[in-house]
N, CA and C of each residue as an Amber inpcrd file, in Angstrom:
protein
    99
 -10.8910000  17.3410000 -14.6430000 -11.0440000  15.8880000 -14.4640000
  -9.6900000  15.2100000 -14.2510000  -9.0690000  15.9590000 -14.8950000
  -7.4210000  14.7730000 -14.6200000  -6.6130000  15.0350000 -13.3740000
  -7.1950000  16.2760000 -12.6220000  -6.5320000  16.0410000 -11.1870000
  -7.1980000  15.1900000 -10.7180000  -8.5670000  14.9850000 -10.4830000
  -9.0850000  14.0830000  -9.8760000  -8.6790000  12.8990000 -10.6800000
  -8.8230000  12.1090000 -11.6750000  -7.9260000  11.1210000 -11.7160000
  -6.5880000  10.8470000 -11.2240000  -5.7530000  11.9630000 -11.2770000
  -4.3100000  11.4720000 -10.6130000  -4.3820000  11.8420000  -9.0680000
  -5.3770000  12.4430000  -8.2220000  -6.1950000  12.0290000  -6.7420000
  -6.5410000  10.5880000  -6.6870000  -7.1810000   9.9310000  -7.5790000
  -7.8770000   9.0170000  -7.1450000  -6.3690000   7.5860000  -7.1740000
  -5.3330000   8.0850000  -8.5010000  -4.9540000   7.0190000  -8.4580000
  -3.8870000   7.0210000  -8.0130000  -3.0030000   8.4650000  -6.8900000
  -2.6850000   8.3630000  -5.9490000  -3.1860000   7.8690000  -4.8380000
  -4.2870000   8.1050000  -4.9320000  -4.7730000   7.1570000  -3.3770000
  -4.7280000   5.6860000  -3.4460000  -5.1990000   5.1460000  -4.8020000
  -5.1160000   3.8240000  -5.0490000  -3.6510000   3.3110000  -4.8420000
  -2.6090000   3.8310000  -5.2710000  -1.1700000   3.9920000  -5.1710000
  -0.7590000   3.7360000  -3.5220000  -1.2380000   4.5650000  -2.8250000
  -0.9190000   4.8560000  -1.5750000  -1.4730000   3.1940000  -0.4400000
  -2.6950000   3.2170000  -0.9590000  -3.5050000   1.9950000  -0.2820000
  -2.8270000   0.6130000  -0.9600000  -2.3400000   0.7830000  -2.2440000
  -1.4810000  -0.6180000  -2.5790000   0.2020000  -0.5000000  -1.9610000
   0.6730000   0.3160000  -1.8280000   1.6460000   0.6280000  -0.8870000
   1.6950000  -0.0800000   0.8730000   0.5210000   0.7310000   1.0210000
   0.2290000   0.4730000   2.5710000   0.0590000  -1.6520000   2.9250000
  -0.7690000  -1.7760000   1.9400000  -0.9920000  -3.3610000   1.8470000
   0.0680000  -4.0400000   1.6950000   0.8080000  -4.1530000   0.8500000
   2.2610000  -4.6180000   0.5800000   3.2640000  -4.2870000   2.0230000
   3.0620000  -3.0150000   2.6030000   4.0270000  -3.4570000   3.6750000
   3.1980000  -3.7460000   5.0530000   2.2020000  -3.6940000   4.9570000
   1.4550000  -4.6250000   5.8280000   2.0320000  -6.2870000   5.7040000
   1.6470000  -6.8440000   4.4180000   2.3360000  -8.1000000   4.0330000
   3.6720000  -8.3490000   4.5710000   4.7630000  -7.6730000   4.1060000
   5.8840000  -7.3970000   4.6770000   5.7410000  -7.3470000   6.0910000
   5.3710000  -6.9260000   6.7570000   5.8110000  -6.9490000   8.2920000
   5.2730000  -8.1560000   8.6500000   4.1230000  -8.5370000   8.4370000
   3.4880000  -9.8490000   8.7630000   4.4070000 -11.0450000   8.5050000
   5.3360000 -11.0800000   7.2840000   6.2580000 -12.3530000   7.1490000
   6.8720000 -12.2400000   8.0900000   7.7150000 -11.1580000   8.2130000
   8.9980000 -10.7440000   8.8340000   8.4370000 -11.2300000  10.7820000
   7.2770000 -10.7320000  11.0370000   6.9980000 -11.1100000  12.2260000
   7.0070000 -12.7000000  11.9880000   6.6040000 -13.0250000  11.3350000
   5.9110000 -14.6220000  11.3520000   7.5900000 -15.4790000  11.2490000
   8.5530000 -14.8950000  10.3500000  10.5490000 -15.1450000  10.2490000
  10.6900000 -15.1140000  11.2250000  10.2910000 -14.1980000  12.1830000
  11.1670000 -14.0920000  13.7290000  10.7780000 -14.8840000  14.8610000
   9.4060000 -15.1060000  14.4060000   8.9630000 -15.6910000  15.8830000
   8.8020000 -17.3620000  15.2740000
């Protein structure tokens, strides 16, 4: 069970990662233009 917990909350990890620099590029586009 506890690999699959530290699977699941790497992925959760990974997808709050991905969102945050989604955010990030979106300012940075929105700074430049």
């Amino acid at each position: 069970m506890e690999s699959v917990d530290n699977y699941l909350v790497d992925s959760i990890r990974d997808s709050i990662t991905l969102a945050e620099k989604k955010e990030v590029d979106c300012a940075n586009a929105q700074g430049s233009g």
